[in-house]
CHARMM internal coordinates of N, CA and C (Angstrom, degrees):
IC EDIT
DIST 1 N 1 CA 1.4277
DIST 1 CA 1 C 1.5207
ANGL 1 N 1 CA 1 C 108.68
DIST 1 C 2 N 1.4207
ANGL 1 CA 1 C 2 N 116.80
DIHE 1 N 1 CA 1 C 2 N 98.85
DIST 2 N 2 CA 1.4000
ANGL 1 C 2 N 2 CA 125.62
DIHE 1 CA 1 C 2 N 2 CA -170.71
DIST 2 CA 2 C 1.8482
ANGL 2 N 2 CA 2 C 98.33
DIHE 1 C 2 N 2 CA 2 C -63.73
DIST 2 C 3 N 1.5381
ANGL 2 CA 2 C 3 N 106.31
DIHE 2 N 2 CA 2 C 3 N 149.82
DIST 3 N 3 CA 1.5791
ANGL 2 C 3 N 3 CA 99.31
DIHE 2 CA 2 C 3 N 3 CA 176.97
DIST 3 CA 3 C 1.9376
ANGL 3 N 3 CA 3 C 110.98
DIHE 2 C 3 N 3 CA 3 C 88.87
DIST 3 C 4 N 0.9725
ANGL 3 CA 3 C 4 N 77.76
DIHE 3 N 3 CA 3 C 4 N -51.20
DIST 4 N 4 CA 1.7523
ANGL 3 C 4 N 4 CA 91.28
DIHE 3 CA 3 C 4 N 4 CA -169.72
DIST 4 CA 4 C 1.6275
ANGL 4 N 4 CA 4 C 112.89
DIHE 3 C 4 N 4 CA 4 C -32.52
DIST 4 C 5 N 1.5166
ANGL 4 CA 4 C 5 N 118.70
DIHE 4 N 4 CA 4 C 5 N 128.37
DIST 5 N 5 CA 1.5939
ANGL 4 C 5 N 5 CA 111.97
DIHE 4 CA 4 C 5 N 5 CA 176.75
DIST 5 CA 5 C 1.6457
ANGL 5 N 5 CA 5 C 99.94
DIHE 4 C 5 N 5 CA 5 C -117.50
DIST 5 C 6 N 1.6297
ANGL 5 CA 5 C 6 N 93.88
DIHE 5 N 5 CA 5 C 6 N 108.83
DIST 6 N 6 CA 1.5062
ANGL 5 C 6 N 6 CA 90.10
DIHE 5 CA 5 C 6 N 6 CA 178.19
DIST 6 CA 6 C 1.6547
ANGL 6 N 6 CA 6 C 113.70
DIHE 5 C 6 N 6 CA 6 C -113.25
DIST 6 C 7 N 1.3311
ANGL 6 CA 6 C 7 N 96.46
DIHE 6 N 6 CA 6 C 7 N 164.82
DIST 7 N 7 CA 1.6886
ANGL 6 C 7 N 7 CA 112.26
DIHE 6 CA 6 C 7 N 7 CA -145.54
DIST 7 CA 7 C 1.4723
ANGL 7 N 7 CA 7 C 92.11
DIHE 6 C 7 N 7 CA 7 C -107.01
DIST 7 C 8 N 1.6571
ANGL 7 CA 7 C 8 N 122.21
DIHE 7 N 7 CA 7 C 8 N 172.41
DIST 8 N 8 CA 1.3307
ANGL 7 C 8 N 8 CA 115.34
DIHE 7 CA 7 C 8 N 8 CA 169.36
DIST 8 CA 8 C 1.3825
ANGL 8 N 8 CA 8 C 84.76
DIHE 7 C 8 N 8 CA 8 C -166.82
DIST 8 C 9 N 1.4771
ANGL 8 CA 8 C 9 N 104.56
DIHE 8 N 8 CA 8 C 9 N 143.32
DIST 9 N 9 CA 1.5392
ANGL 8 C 9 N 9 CA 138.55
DIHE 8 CA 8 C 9 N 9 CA -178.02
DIST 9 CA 9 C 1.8471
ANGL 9 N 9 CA 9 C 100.09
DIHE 8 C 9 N 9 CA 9 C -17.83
DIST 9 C 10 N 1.3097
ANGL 9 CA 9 C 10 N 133.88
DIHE 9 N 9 CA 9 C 10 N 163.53
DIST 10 N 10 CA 1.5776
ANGL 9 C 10 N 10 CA 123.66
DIHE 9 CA 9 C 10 N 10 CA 123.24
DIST 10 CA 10 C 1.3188
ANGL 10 N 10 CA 10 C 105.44
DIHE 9 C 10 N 10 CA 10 C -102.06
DIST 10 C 11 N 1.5008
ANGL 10 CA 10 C 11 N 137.74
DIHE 10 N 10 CA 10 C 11 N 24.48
DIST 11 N 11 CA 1.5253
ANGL 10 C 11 N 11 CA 126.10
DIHE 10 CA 10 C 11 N 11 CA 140.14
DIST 11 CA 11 C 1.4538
ANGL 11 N 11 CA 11 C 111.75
DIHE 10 C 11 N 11 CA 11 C -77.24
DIST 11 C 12 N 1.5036
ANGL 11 CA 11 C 12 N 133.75
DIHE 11 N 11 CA 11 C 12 N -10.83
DIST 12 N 12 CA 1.3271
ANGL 11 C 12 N 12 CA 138.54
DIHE 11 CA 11 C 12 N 12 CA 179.97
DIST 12 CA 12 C 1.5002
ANGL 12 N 12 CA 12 C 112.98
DIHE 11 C 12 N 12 CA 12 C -42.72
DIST 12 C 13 N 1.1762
ANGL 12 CA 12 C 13 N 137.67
DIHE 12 N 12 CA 12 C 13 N 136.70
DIST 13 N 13 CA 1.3715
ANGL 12 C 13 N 13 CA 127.54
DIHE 12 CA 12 C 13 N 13 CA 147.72
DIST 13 CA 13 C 0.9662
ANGL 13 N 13 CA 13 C 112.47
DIHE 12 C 13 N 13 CA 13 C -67.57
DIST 13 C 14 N 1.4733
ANGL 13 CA 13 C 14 N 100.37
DIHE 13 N 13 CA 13 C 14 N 149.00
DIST 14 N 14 CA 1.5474
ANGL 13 C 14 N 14 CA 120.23
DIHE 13 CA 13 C 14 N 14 CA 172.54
DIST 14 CA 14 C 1.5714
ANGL 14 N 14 CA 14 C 113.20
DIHE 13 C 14 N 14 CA 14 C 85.30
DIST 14 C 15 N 1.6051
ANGL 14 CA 14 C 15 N 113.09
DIHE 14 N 14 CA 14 C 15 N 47.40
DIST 15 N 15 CA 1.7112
ANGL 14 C 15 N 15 CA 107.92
DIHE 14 CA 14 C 15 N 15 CA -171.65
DIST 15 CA 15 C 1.0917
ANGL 15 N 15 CA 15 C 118.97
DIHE 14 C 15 N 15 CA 15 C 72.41
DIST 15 C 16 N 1.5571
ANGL 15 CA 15 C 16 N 147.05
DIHE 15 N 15 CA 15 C 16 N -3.18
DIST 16 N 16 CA 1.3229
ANGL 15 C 16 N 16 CA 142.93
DIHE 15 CA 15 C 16 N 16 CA 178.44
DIST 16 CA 16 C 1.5113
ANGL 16 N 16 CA 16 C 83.43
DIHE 15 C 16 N 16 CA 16 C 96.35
DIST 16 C 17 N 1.3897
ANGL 16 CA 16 C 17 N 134.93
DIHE 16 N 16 CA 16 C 17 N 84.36
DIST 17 N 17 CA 1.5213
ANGL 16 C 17 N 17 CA 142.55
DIHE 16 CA 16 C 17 N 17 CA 109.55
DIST 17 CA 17 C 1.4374
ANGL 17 N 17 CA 17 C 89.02
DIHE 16 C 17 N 17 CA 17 C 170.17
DIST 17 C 18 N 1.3711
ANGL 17 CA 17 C 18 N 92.14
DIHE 17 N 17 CA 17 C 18 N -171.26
DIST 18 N 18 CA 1.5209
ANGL 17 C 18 N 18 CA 122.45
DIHE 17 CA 17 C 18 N 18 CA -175.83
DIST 18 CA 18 C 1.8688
ANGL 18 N 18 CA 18 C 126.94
DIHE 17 C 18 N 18 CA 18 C 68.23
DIST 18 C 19 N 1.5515
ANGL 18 CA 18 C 19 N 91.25
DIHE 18 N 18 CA 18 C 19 N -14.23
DIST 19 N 19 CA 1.3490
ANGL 18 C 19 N 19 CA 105.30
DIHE 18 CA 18 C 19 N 19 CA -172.96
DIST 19 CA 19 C 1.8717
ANGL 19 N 19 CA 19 C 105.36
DIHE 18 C 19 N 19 CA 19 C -88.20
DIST 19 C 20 N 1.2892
ANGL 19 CA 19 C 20 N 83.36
DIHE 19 N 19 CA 19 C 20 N -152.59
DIST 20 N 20 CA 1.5790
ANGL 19 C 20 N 20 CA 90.89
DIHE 19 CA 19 C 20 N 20 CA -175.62
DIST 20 CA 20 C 2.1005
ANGL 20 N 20 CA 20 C 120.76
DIHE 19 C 20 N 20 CA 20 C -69.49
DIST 20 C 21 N 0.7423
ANGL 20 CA 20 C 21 N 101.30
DIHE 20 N 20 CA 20 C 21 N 62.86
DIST 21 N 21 CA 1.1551
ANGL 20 C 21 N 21 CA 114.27
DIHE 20 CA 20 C 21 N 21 CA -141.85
DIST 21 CA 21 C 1.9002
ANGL 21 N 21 CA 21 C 131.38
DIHE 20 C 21 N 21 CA 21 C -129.31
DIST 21 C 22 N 1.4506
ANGL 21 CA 21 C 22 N 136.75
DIHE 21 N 21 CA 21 C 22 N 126.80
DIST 22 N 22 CA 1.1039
ANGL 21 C 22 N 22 CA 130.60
DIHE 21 CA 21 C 22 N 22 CA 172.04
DIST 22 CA 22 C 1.7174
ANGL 22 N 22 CA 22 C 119.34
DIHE 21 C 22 N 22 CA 22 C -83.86
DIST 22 C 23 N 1.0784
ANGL 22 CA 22 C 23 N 111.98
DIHE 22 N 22 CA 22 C 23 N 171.51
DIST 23 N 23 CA 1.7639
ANGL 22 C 23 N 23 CA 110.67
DIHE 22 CA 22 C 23 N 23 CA -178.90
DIST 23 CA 23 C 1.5925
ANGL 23 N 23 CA 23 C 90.56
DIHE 22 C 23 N 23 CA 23 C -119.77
DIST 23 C 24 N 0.9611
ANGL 23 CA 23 C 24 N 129.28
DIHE 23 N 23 CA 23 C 24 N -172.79
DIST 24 N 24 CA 2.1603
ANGL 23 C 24 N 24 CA 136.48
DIHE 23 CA 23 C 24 N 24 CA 163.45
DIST 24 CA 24 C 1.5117
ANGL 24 N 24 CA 24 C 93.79
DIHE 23 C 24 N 24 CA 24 C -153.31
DIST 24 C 25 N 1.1725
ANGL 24 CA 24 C 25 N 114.86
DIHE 24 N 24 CA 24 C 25 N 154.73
DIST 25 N 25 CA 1.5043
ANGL 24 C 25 N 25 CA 114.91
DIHE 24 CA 24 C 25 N 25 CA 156.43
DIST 25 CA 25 C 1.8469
ANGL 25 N 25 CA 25 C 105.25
DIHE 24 C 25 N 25 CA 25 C -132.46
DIST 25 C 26 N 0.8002
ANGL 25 CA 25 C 26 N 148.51
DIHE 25 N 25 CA 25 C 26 N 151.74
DIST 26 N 26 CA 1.4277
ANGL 25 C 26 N 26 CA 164.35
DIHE 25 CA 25 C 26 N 26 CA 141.77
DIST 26 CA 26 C 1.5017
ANGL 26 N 26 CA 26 C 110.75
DIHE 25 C 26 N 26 CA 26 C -57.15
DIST 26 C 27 N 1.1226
ANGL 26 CA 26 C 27 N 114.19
DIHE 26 N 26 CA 26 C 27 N 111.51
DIST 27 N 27 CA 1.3369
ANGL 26 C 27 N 27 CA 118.04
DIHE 26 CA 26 C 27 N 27 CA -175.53
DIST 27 CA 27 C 1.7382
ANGL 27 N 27 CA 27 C 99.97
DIHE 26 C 27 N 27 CA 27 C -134.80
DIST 27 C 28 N 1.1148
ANGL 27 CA 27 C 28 N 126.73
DIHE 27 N 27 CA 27 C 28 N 102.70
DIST 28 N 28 CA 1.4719
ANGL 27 C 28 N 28 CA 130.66
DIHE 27 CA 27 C 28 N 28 CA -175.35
DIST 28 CA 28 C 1.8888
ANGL 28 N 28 CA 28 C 110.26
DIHE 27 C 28 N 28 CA 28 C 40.74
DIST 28 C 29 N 1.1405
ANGL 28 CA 28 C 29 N 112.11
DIHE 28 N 28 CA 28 C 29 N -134.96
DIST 29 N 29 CA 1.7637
ANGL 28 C 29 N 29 CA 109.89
DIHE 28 CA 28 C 29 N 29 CA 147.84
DIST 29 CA 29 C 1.5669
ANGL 29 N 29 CA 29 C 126.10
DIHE 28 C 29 N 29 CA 29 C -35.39
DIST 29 C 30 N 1.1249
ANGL 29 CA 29 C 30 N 118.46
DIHE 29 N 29 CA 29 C 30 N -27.51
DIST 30 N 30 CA 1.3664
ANGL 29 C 30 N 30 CA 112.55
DIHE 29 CA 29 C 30 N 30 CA -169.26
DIST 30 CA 30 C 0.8502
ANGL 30 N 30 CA 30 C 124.91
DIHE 29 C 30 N 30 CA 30 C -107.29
DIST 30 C 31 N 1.5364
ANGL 30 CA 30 C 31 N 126.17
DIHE 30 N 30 CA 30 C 31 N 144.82
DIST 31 N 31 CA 1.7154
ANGL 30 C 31 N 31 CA 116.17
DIHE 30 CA 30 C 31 N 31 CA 177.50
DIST 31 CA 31 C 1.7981
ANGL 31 N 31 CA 31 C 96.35
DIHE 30 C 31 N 31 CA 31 C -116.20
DIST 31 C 32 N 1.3473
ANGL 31 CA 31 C 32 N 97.35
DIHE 31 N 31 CA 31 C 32 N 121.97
DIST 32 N 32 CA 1.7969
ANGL 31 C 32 N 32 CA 109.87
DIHE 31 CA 31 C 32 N 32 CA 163.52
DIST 32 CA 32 C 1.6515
ANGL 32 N 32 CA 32 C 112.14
DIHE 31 C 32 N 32 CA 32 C -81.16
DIST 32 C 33 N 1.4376
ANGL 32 CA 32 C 33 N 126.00
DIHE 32 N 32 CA 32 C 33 N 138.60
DIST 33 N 33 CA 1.2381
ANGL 32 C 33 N 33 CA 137.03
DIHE 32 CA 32 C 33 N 33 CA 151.97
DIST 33 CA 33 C 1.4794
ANGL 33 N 33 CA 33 C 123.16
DIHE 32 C 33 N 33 CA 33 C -110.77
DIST 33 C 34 N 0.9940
ANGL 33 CA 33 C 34 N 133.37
DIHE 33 N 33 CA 33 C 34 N 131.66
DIST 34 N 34 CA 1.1635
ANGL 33 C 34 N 34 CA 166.26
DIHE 33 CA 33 C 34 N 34 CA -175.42
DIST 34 CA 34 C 1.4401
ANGL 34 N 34 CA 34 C 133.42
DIHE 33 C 34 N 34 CA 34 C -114.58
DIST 34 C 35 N 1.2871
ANGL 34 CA 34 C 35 N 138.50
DIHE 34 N 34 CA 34 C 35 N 109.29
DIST 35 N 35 CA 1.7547
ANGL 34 C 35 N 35 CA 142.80
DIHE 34 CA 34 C 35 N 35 CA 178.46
DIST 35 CA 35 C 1.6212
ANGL 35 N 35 CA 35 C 97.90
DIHE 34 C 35 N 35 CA 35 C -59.95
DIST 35 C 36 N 1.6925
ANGL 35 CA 35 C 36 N 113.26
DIHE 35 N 35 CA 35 C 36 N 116.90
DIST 36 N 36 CA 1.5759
ANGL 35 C 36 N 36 CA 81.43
DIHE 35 CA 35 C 36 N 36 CA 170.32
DIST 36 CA 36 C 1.7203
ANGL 36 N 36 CA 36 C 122.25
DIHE 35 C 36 N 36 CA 36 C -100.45
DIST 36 C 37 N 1.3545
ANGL 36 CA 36 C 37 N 118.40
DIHE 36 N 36 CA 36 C 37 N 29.12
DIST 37 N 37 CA 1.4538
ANGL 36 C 37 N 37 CA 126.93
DIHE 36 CA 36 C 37 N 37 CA 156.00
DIST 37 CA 37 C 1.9984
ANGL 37 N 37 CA 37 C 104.15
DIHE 36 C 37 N 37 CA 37 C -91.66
DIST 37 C 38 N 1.3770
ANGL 37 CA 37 C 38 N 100.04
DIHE 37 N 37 CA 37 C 38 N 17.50
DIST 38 N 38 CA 1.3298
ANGL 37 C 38 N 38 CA 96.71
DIHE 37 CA 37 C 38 N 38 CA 166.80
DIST 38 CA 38 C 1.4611
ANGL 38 N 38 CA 38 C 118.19
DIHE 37 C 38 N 38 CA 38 C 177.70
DIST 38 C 39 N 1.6251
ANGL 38 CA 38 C 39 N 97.03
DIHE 38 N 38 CA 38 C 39 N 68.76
DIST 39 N 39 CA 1.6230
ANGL 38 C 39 N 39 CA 122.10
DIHE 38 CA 38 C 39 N 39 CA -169.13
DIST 39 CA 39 C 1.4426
ANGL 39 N 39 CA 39 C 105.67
DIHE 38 C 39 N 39 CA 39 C -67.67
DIST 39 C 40 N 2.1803
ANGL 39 CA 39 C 40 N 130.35
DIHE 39 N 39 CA 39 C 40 N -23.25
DIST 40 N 40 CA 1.1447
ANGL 39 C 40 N 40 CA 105.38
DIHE 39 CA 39 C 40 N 40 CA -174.26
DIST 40 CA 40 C 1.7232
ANGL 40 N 40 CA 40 C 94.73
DIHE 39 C 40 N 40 CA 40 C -92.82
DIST 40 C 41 N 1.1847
ANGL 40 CA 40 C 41 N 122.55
DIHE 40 N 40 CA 40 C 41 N 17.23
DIST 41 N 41 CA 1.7203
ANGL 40 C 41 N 41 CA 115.98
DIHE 40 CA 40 C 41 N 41 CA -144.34
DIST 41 CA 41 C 1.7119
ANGL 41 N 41 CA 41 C 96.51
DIHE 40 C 41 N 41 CA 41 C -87.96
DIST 41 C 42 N 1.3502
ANGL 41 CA 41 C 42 N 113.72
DIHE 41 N 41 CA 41 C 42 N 5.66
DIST 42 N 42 CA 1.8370
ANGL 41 C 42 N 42 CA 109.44
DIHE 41 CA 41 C 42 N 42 CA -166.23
DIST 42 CA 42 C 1.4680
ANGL 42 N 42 CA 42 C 113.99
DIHE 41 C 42 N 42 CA 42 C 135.10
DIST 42 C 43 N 1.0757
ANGL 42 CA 42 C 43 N 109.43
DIHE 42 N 42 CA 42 C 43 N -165.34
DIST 43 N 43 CA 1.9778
ANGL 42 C 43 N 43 CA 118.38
DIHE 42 CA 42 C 43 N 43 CA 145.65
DIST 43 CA 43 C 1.9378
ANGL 43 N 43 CA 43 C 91.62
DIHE 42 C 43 N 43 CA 43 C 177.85
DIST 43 C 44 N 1.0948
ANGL 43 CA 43 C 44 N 87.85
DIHE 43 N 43 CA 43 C 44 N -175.55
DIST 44 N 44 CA 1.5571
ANGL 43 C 44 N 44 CA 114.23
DIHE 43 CA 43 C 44 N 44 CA 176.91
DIST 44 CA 44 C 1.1420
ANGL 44 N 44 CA 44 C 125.32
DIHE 43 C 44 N 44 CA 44 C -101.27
DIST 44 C 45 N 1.1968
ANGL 44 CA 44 C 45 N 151.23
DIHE 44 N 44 CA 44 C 45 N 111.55
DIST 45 N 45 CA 1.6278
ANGL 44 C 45 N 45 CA 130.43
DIHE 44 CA 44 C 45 N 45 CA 154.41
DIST 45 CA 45 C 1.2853
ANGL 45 N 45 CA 45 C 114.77
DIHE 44 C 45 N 45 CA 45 C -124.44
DIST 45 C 46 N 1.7178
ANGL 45 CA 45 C 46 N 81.38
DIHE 45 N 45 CA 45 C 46 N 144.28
DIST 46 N 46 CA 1.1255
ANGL 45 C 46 N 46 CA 114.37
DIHE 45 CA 45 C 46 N 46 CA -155.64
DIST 46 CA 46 C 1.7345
ANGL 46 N 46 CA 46 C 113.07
DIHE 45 C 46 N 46 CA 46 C -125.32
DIST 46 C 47 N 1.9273
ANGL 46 CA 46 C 47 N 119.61
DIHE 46 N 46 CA 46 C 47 N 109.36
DIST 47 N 47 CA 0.8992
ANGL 46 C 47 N 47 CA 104.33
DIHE 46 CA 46 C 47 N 47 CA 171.76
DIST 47 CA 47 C 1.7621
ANGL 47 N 47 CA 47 C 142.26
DIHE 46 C 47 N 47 CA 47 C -3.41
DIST 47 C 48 N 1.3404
ANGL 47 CA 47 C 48 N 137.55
DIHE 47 N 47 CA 47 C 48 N 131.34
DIST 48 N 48 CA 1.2466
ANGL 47 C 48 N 48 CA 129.37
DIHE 47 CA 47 C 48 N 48 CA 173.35
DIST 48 CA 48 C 1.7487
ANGL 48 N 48 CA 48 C 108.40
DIHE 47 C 48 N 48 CA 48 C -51.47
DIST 48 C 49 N 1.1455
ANGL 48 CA 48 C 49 N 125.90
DIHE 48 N 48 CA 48 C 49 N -54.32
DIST 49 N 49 CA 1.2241
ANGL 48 C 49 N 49 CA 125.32
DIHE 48 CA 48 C 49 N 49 CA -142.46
DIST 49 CA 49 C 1.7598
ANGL 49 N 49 CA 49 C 92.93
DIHE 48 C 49 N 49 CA 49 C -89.13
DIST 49 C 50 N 0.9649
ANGL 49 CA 49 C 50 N 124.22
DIHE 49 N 49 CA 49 C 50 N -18.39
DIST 50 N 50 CA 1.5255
ANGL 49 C 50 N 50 CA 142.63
DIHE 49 CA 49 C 50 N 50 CA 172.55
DIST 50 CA 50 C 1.9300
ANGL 50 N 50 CA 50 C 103.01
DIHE 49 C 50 N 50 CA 50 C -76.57
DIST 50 C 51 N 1.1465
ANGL 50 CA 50 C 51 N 117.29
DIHE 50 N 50 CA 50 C 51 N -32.14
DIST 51 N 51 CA 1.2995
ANGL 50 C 51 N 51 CA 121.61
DIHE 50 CA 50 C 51 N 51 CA -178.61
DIST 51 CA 51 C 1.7460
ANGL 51 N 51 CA 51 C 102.23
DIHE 50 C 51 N 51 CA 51 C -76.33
DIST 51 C 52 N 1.6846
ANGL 51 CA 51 C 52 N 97.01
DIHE 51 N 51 CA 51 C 52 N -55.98
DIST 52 N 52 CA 1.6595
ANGL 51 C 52 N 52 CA 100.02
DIHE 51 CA 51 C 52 N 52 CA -175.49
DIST 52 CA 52 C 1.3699
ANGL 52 N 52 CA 52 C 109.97
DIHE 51 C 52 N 52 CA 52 C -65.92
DIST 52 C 53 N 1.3096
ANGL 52 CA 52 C 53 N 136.54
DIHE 52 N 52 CA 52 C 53 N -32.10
DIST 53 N 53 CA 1.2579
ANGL 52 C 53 N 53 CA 132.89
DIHE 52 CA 52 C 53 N 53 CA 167.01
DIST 53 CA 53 C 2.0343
ANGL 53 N 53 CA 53 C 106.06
DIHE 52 C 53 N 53 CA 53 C -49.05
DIST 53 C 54 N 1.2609
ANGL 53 CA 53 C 54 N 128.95
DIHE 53 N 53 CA 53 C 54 N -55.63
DIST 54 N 54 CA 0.8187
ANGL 53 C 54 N 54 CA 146.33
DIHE 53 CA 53 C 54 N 54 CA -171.61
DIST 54 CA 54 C 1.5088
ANGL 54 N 54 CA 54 C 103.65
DIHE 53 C 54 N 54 CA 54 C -38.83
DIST 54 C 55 N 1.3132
ANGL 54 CA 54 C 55 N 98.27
DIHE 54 N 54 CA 54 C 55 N -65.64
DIST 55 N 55 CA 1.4842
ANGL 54 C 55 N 55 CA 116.29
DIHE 54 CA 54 C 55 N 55 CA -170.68
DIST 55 CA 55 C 1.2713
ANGL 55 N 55 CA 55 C 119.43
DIHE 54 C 55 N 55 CA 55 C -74.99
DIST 55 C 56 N 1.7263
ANGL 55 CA 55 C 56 N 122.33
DIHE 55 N 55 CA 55 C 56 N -6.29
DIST 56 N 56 CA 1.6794
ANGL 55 C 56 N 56 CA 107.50
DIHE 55 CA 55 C 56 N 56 CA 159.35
DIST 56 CA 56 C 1.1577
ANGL 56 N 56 CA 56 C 92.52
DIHE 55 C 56 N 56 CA 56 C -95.61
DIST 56 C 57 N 1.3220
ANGL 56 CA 56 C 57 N 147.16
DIHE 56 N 56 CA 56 C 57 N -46.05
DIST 57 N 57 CA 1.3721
ANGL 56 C 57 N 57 CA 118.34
DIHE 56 CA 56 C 57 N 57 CA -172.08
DIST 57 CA 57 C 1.2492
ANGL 57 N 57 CA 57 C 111.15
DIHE 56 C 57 N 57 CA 57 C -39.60
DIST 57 C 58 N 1.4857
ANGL 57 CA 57 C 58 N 124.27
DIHE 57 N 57 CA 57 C 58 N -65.55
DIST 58 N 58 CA 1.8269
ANGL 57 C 58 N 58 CA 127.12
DIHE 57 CA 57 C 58 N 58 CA 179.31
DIST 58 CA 58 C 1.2923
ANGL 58 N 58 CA 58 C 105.01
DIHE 57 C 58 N 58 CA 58 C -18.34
DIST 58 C 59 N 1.5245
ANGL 58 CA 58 C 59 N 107.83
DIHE 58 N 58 CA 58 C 59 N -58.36
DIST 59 N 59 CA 1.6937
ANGL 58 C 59 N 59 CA 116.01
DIHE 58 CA 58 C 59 N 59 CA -151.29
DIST 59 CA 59 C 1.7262
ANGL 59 N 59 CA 59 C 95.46
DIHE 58 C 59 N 59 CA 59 C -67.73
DIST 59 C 60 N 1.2335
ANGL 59 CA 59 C 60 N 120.78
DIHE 59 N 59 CA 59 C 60 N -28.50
DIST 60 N 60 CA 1.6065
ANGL 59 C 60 N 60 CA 103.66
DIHE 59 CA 59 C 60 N 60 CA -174.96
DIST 60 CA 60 C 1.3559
ANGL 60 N 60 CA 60 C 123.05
DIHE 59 C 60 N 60 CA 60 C -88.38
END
COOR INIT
IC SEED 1 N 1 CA 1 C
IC BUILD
C-alpha cells in the first residue's frame, strides 16, 4: 500500500516493532494489517467497520 503510514503497538517488543507483533495502516475506509517480522510477506484489509467491530469484542 504505496503512501500508507503504518502504526505498531507500544506493547510491541522491541520499541514498538520488530517484535512479536502486527503493524495496521488506515487507508480511507480500510484498515491494512501486516506481520512486522514480515512487512514484504502481504497484509490483510479489512473493512473499517469490520475492524471496529473487531476491536470491542477484543476489549471485552
Amino acid at each position: 500500500m504505496p503512501g500508507a503510514r503504518w502504526f505498531t503497538s507500544s506493547y510491541s517488543t522491541g520499541n514498538g516493532g520488530g517484535g512479536s507483533c502486527v503493524e495496521v495502516a488506515f487507508v480511507g475506509r480500510t484498515v491494512a494489517v501486516r506481520d512486522t517480522k514480515d512487512r514484504a510477506g502481504g497484509m490483510l484489509t479489512i473493512p473499517g467497520a469490520a475492524w471496529s467491530h473487531l476491536l470491542s469484542h477484543v476489549a471485552r
